[in-house]
Structure formats: structure tokens, C-alpha cells
C-alpha positions as CSV (number, residue, x, y, z in Angstrom):
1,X,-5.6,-19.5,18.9
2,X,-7.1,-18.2,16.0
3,X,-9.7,-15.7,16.3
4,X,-13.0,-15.1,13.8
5,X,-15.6,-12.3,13.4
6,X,-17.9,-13.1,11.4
7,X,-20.1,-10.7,9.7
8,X,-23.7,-11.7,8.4
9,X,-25.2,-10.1,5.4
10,X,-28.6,-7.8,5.0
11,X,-31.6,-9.0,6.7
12,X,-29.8,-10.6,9.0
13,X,-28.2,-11.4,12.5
14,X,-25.3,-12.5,14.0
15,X,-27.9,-15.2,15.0
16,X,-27.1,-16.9,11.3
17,X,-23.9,-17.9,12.1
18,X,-24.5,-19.7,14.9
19,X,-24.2,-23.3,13.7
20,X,-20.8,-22.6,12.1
21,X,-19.5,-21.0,15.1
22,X,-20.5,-23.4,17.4
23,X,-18.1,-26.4,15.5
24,X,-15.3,-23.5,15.3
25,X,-15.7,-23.0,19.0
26,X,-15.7,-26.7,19.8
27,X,-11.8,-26.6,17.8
28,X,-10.8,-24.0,20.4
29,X,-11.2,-20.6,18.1
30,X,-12.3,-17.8,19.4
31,X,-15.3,-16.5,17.7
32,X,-17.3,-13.1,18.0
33,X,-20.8,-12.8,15.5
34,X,-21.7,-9.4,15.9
35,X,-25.4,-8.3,14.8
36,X,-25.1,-4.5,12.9
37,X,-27.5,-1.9,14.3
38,X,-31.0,-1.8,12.9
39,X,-31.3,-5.8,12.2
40,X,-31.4,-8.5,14.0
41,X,-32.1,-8.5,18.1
42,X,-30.3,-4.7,17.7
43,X,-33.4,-4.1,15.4
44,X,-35.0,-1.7,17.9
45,X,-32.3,0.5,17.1
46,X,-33.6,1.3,13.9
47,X,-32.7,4.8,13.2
48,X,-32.5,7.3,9.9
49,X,-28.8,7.3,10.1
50,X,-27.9,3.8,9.5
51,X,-25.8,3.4,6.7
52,X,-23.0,1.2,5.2
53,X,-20.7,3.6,6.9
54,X,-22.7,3.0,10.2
55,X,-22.0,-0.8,9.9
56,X,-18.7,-0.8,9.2
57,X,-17.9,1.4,12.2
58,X,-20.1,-1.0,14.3
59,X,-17.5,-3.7,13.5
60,X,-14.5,-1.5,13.9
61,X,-15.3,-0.8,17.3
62,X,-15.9,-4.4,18.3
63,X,-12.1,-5.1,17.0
64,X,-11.0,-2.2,19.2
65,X,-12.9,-2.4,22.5
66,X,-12.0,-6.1,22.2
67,X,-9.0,-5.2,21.4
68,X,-8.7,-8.4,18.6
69,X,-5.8,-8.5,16.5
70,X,-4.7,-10.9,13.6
71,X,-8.4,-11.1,13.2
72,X,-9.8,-13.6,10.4
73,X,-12.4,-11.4,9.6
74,X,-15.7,-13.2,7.6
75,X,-18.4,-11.3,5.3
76,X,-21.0,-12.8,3.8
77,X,-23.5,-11.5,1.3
78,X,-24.0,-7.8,2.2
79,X,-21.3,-8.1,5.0
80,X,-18.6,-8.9,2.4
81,X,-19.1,-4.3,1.8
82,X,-18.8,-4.0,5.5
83,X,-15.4,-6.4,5.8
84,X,-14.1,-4.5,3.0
85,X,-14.7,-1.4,4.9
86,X,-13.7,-2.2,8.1
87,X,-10.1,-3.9,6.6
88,X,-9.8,-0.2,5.3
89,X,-9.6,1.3,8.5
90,X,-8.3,-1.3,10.7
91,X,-6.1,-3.2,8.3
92,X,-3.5,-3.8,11.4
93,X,-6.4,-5.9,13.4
94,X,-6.8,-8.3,10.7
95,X,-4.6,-11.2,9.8
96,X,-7.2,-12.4,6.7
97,X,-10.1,-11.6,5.3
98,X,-12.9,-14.3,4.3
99,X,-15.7,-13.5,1.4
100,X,-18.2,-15.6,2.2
101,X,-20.1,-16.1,-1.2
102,X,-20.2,-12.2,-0.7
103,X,-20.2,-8.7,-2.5
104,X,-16.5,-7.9,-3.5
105,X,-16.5,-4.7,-3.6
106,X,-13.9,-2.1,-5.0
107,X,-13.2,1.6,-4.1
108,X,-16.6,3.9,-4.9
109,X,-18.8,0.9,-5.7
110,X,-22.0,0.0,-4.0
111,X,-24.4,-3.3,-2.8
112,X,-26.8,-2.2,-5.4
113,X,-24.0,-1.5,-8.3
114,X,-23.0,-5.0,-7.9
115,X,-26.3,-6.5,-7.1
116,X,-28.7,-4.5,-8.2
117,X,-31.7,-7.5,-8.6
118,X,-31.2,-8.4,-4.9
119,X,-31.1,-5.1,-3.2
120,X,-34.4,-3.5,-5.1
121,X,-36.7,-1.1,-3.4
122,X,-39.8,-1.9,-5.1
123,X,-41.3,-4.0,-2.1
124,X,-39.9,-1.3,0.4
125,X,-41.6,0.8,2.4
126,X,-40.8,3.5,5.1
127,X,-40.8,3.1,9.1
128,X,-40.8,6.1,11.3
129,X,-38.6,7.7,9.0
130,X,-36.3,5.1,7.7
131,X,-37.0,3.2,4.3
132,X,-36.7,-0.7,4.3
133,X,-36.0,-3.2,1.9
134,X,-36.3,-7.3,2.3
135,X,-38.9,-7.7,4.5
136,X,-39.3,-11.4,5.4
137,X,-40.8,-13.5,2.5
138,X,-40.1,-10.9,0.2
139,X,-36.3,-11.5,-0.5
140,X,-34.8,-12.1,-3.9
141,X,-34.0,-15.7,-3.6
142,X,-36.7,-18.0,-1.2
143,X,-35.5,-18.4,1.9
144,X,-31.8,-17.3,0.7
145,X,-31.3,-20.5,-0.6
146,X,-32.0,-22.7,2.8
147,X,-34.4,-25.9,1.8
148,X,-34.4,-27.8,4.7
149,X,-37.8,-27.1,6.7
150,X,-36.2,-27.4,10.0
151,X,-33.8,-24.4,8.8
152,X,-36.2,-22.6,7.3
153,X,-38.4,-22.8,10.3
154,X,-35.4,-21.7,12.7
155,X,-34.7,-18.4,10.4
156,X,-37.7,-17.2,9.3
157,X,-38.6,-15.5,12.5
158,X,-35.5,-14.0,13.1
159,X,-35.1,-12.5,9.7
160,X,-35.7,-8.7,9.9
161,X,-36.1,-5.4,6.9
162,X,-32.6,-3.7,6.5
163,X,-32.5,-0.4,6.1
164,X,-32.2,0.6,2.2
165,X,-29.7,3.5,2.7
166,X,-27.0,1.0,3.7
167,X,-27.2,-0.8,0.2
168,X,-27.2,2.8,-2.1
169,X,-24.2,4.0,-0.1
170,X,-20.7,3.6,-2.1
171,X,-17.9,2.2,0.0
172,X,-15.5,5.1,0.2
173,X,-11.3,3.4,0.6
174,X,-8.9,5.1,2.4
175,X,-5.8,3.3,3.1
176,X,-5.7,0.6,-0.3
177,X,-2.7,-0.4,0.1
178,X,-2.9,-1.8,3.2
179,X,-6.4,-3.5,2.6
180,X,-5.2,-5.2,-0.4
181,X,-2.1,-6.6,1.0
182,X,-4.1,-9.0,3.3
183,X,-4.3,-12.2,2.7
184,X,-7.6,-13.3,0.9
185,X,-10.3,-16.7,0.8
186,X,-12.8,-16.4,-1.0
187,X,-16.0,-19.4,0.2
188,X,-18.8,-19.1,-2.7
189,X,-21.8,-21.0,-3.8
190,X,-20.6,-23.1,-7.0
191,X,-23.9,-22.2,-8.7
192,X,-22.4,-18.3,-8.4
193,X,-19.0,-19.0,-8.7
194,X,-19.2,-18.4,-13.1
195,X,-20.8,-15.0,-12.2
196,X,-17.9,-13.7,-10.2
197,X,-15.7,-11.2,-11.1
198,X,-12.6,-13.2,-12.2
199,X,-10.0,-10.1,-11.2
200,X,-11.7,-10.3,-8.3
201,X,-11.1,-13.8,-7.4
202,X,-7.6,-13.9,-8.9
203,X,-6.0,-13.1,-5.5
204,X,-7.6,-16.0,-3.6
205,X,-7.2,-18.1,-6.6
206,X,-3.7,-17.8,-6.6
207,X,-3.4,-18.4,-3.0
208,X,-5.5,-21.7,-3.6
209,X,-8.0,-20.4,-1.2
210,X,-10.9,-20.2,-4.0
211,X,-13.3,-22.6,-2.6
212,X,-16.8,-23.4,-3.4
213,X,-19.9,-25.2,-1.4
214,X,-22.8,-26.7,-3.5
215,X,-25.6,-25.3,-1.5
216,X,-27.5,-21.9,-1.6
217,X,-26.8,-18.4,-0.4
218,X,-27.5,-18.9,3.3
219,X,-24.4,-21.9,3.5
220,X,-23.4,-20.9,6.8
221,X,-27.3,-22.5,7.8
222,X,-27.6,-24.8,4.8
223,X,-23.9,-26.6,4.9
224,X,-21.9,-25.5,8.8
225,X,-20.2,-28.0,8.9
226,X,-18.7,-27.4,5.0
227,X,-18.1,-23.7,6.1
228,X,-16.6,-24.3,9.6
229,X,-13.8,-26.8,7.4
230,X,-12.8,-24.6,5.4
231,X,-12.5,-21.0,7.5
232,X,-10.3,-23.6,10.0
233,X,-8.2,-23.9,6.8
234,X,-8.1,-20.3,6.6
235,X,-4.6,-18.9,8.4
236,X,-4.7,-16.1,10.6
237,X,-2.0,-13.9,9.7
């Protein structure tokens, strides 16, 4: 049985996936969403310290205290620098790794090196110590993409600031060699797909596993059922 952690982006929860998961549970996968410290229902644990390193360590330690191996590990959006991260230091827990119209991130590179229009600090502002970006109804893209009211109307409360530091940080690769070896599907918005990277996409693309959803940002919300097809497609090791 395959197992899937999937990893939302900034301002979000693992509350976001829940549609998608639900249909991958209801196949018989096993399927953890963890929420990254400071966002989501963990954002009363808001602290100075959060940082990219912070959230990839968050994940790390839900592959080891569940002790998950052969993972098919999911990032979207800003969780595509955590995946990457957590790969690097626990390549031998995952079996594949999923960008899910996410940040694709290479060795010293940031969130706001690659997407520097959707991570600005302009609208931030600092609580008790800890500077905050995309406050609800201030994100780059309305309601990341979602148009259906009903979605809209389920998200909007649960969408939370993220802490800034966590998007300025670099990703810092240890173990390269290992990361790159695993097996890569890359799930993007077709109206972002011409913006991509090509080198980037070239491993997925190869493997055939370069597959995009017309819909916006948010597609786990806007299109679940799309998204829970194709990560089934995905092989776990």
C-alpha cells in the first residue's frame, strides 16, 4: 500500500489537502497531511525561529517517528522548498517525490529567488516579534486561483500569514546525489507550465510523469479529483 505525505504550500494547512486525500484514502493509500509550525491549526505556535529549515525538519520528523518509508512525498507551491529539503536528508524514506505546481528549487536558491512577485513583504507586518507575509485577502493571486464560491468560502477562514523568514532562507543540499536519484512527477497548472524551468522539468518529462491540470494554483481544492488521478499514477519506489 502506497503511502503519501503531502505538503501544503505558504499560508496554508494541511487542512488544503483534504479533498484529495479523502479519494486517495477511499483507494486504500495511506495518507498523512501534516500542517508546518506557525500556520494553519499549529498557528499558535508562531515563533521568531521559524524558518525554511524549521519546516523541513517538521516533516523529517513525521517520516521518522512514523517511521514511513518508500514515502511518495507531495509539495506544493512553497512546500515544493520543503520536499526538496526534507528528500535531502531523508532520501532513504522516500520512494518519489511529487511537485505539485511547486517551487523547484536547486542547491542555495530561495522561495523569493524563484518567486520573488508572490513572496513580497510590502503588505507584511510584524507580530510579537516575528514578520508576516500573505495575510488573507492580501495574496498574490485571488484566492490562489480557487473560483468556486463554495471553495472559496471553505478556505478563506482557515488561510493564515506565514512567517517571511521561511521564504528569504536559501535551501542549503547536503546529500545531492541521493536526492536527485529519486524518481520525479511533476503536477502543474498548464497556464504555468511555459514559465517553468525546462532543465527543471526534464527529469519528469522523460519519465512521462510531466502532467498538467487546467485550473489555478490551489488544484488540490479547485480540481481533487484531477490531482488524486494522477498522484495514484505516481509509483512508490
Amino acid at each position: 500500500m502506497a503511502t503519501y505525505v503531502l505538503v501544503h504550500g505558504g499560508a496554508h494547512g494541511g487542512w488544503c489537502y483534504q479533498p484529495a486525500a479523502r479519494l486517495l484514502r477511499e483507494a486504500g493509500r495511506e495518507v498523512y497531511a501534516p500542517t508546518l509550525t506557525g500556520v494553519g491549526e499549529r498557528s499558535h505556535l508562531l515563533r521568531p525561529d521559524i524558518d525554511l529549515d524549521f519546516h523541513i525538519k517538521d516533516v523529517v520528523q513525521v517520516l521518522e517517528y512514523e517511521d514511513l518509508r518508500d514515502v511518495i512525498l507531495v509539495g506544493h507551491s512553497y512546500g515544493g522548498m520543503v520536499v526538496t529539503g526534507v528528500a535531502d536528508r531523508a532520501a532513504d524514506r522516500i520512494g518519489h517525490l511529487v511537485y505539485l505546481d511547486a517551487a523547484t528549487p536547486v542547491d542555495g536558491q530561495s522561495l523569493s529567488d524563484l518567486s520573488p512577485k508572490a513572496t513580497v513583504r510590502s503588505k507584511g507586518k510584524v507580530v510579537e516579534g516575528v514578520e508576516l507575509v500573505m495575510f488573507p485577502g492580501t495574496e498574490p493571486i485571488p484566492h490562489y486561483g480557487v473560483t468556486d464560491p463554495d471553495a472559496i468560502a471553505w478556505m478563506t477562514p482557515k488561510l493564515t500569514p506565514h512567517p517571511y523568514r521561511c521564504f528569504e532562507q536559501p535551501l542549503r543540499l547536503n546529500n545531492e546525489s541521493a536526492l536527485w536519484a529519486i524518481p520525479q512527477t511533476q503536477i502543474v497548472c498548464t497556464s504555468t507550465l511555459p514559465h517553468r524551468d525546462p532543465a527543471r522539468m526534464e527529469p519528469a518529462r522523460a519519465a512521462g510523469r510531466l502532467w498538467d491540470v487546467d485550473t489555478g494554483h490551489d488544484l488540490m481544492i479547485s480540481e481533487p479529483e484531477a490531482v488524486a488521478d494522477l498522484l495514484l499514477r505516481v509509483p512508490s519506489a
